[in-house]
C-alpha positions in Angstrom: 0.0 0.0 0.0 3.1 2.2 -0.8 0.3 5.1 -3.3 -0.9 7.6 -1.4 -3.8 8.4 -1.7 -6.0 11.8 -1.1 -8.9 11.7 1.7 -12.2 13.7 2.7 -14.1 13.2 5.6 -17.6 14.1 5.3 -18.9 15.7 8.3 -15.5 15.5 10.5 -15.4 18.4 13.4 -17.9 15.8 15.5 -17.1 13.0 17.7 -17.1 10.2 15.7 -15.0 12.7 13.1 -12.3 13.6 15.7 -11.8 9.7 16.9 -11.4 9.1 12.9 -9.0 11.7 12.0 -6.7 10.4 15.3 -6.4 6.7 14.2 -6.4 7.8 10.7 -3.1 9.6 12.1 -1.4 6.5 13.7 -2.2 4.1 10.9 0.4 3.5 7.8 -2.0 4.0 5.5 -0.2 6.9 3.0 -2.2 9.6 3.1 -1.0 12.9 0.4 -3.9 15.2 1.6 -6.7 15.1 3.9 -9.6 17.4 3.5 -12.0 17.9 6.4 -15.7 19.5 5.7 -18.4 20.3 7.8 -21.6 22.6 7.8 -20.9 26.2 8.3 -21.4 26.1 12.1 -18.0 23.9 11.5 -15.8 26.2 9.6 -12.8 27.3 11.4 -12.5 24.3 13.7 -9.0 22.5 13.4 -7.9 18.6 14.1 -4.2 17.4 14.4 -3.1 15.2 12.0 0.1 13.7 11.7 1.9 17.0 13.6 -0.5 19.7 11.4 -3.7 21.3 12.2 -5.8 20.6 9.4 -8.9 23.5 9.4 -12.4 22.2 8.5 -13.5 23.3 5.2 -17.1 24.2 3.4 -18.6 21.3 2.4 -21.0 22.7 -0.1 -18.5 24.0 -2.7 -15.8 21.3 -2.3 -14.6 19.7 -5.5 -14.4 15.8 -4.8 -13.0 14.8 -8.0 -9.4 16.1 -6.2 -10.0 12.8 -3.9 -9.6 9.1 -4.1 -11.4 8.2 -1.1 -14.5 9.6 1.1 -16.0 8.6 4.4 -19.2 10.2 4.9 -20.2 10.6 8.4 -22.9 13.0 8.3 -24.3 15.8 5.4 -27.2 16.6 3.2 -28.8 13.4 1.4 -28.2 14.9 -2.2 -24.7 15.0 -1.7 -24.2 11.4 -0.3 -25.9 10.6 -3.9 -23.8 12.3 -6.0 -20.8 10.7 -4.2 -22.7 7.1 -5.1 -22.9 8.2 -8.5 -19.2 9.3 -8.7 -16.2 7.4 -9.1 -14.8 7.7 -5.4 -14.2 5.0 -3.1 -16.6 5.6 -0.2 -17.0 4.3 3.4 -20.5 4.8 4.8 -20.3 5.7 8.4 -23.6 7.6 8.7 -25.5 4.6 9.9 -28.2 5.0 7.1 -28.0 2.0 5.5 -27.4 2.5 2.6 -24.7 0.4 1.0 -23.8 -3.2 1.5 -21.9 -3.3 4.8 -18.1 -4.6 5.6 -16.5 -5.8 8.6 -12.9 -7.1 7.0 -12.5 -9.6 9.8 -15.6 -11.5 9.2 -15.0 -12.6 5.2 -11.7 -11.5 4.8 -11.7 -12.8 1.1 -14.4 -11.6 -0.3 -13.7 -8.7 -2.9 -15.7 -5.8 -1.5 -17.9 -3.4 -3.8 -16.2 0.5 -4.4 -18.8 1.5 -2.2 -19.7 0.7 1.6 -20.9 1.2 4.9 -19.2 0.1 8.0 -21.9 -1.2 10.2 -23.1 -0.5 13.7 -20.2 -0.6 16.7 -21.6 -3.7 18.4 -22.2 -5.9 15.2 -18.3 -5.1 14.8 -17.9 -6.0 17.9 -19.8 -9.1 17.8 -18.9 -10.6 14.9 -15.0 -10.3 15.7 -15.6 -12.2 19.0 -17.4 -14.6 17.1 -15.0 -14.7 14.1 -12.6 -17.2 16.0 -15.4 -19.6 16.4 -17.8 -19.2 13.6 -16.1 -22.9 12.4 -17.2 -24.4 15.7 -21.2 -23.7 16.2 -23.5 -24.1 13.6 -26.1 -21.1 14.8 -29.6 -21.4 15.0 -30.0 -18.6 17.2 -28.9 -15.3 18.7 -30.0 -13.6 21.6 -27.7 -10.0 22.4 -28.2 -7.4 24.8 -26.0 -4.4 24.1 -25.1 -2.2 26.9 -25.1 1.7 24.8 -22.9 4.5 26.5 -23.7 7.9 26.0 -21.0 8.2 23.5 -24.0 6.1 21.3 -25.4 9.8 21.0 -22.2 11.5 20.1 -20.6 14.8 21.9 -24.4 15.5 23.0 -24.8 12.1 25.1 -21.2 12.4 26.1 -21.6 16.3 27.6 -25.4 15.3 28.5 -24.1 11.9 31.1 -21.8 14.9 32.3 -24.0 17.8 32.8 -26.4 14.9 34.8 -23.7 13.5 37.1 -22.9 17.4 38.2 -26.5 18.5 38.8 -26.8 15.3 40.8 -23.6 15.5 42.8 -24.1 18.5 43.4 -27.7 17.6 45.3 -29.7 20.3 41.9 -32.6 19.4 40.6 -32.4 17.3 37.1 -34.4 17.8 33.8 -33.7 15.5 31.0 -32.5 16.9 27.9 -31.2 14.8 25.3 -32.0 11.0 27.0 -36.4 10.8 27.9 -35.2 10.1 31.4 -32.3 10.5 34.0 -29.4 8.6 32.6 -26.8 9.5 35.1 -26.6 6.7 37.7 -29.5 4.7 36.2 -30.1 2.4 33.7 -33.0 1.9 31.1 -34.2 -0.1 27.8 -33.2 2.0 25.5 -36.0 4.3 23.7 -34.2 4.1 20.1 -35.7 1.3 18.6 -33.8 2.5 15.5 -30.6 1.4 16.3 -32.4 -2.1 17.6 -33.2 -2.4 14.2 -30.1 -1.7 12.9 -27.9 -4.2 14.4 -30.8 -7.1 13.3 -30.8 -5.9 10.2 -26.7 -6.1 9.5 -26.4 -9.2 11.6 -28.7 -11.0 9.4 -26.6 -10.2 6.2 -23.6 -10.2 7.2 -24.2 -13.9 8.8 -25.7 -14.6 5.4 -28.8 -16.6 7.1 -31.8 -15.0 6.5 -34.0 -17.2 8.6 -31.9 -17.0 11.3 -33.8 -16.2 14.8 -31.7 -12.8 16.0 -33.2 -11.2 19.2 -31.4 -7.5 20.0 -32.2 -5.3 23.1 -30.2 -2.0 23.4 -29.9 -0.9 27.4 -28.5 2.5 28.0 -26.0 2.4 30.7 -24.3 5.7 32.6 -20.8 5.3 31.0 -19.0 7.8 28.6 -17.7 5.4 26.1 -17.0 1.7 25.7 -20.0 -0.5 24.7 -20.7 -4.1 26.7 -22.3 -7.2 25.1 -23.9 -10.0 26.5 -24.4 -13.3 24.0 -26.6 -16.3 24.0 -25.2 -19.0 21.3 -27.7 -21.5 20.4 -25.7 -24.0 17.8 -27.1 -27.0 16.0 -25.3 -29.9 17.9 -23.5 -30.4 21.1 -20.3 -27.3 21.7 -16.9 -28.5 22.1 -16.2 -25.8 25.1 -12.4 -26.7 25.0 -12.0 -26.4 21.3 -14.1 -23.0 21.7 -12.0 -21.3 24.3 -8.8 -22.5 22.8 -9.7 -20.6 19.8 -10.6 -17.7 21.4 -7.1 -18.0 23.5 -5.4 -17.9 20.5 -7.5 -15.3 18.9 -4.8 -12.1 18.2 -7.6 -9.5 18.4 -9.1 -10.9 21.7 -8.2 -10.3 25.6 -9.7 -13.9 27.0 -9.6 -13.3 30.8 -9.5 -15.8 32.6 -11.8 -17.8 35.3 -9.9 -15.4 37.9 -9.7 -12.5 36.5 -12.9 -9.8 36.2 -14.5 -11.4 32.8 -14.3 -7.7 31.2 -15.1 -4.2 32.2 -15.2 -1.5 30.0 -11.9 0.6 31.0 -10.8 -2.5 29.8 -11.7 -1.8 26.4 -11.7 2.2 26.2 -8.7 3.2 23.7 -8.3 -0.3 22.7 -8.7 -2.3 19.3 -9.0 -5.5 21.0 -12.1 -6.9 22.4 -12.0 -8.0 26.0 -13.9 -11.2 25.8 -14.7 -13.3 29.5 -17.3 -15.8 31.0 -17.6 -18.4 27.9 -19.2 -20.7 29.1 -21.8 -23.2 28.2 -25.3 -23.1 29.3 -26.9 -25.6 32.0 -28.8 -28.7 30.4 -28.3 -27.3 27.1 -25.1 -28.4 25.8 -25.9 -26.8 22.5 -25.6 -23.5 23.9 -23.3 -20.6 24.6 -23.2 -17.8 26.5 -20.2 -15.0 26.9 -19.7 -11.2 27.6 -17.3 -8.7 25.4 -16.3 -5.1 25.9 -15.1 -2.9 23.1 -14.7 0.6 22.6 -17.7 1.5 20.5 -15.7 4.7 18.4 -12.4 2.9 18.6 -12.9 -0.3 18.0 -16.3 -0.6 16.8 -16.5 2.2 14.6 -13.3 3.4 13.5 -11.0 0.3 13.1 -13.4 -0.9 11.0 -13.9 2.0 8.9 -9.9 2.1 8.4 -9.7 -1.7 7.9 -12.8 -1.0 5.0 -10.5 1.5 3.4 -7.5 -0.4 3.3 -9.3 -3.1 2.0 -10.6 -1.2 -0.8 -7.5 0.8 -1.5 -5.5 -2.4 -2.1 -8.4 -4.4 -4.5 -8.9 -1.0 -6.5 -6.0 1.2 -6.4 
């Protein structure tokens, strides 16, 4: 991967934008220029990259024939379609839908289309603990409760969670702003049955099995940033637990902790790319079944490593 390559980043002064253009910064990937563009309220604001301060530009009059490669986080639905109908290698991070979605890690050999969308943070998540082990259970359900920080909601959960935990502390009365309810020190079925729908929907093509029985419930939890995951495995025949957890052992991309240790927290995961996996275990009088728990960061990990492994993916297939 020795061509550089020019960038934009659609929508890049939020939090999901900064996290990008950070471990866009520490990856090899060569990168000649890299534009940032953002809605006027935007303009002005600046982002290290690589030793620079890189200003955020106006997105409306940018020229994106000067670029090889887009990722779209946010912006006006007429410009994500001219970018479809262009020539541009595009990363989806918008969470709209709209293109066919790639986590690298899952079919590492399949040639990806030009055009993608890198999928919710917890079916990353989930499918690279299960990646190790796809070989050993022949699913016939899923059952996954994710655990959403406030990050889920951007720099407005994130500031939201802190503006809570003050007026609490600090013995104030609270009024709900951005969450339908107290969020600091509590903990609540989520109210967005959008992103429910979101993760069912990618899990079931990205596993390839339409039929198969997929149950999601999104829980919104009083932490800043790190998402939590709790799995029920049903497989077709009896598990081999030893051959399971020797796999995930020897997994490169997974902390296993062990019987002793805490099974995964999320400081754990927060600033990581690896998953912290813990409690595999199989379930009692069902030896078909498997049940685990993983922590990831959901911008990190979830989000960002897999919109970086997406591009590299697509920079070495079509450049």
């Amino acid at each position: 991967m020795s061509q550089p390559v020019d960038i934009a980043i659609v929508g890049a002064s939020g939090l999901l934008g900064e996290a990008l253009v950070e471990q866009l910064g520490e990856r090899e990937l060569p990168v000649r220029e890299l534009f940032l563009l953002g809605s006027d309220e935007a303009l002005g604001h600046s982002l290290a990259f690589r030793g620079h301060n890189i200003r955020v530009r106006e997105l409306e009059r940018f020229d994106f024939e000067q670029v090889t490669l887009v990722f779209f986080l946010q912006g006006p639905q007429a410009l994500f379609q001219r970018l479809r109908d262009s020539d541009c290698l595009l990363i989806d991070l918008s969470g709209q839908q709209r293109l066919p979605a790639l986590v690298p890690g899952w079919n590492p050999s399949a040639v990806p289309a030009r055009q993608v969308a890198s999928p919710a943070s917890a079916v990353v998540a989930l499918l690279g603990g299960l990646a190790p082990i796809r070989h050993l259970i022949e699913l016939q359900r899923i059952v996954v409760s994710v655990c959403l920080p406030a990050s889920a909601h951007g720099n407005a959960g994130v500031r939201e969670l802190a503006r809570q935990t003050a007026e609490l502390l600090n013995g104030r009365p609270l009024e709900p702003r951005l969450f339908a309810r107290q969020v600091a020190f509590n903990i609540f079925a989520s109210d967005d049955r959008a992103i429910e729908r979101r993760i069912l929907s990618e899990l079931t093509v990205l596993f390839g099995q339409p039929d198969l029985p997929v149950s999601v419930t999104c829980i919104q939890v009083p932490v800043f940033f790190g998402e939590s995951l709790s799995l029920s495995l049903v497989g077709a025949r009896p598990l081999d637990m030893g051959a399971i957890e020797a796999s995930l052992d020897a997994a490169g991309h997974i902390d296993l902790a062990s019987a002793a240790n805490s099974p995964g927290v999320v400081d754990d995961a927060v600033g990581q790319e690896r998953i912290c996996m813990g409690r595999p275990r199989a379930v009692e009088h069902d030896p078909c079944s498997l049940d685990l728990w993983l922590v990831a960061d959901d911008l990190k990990k979830g989000t960002v490593s897999n919109a970086l492994d997406s591009a590299e993916l697509l920079i070495k297939h079509y450049l």
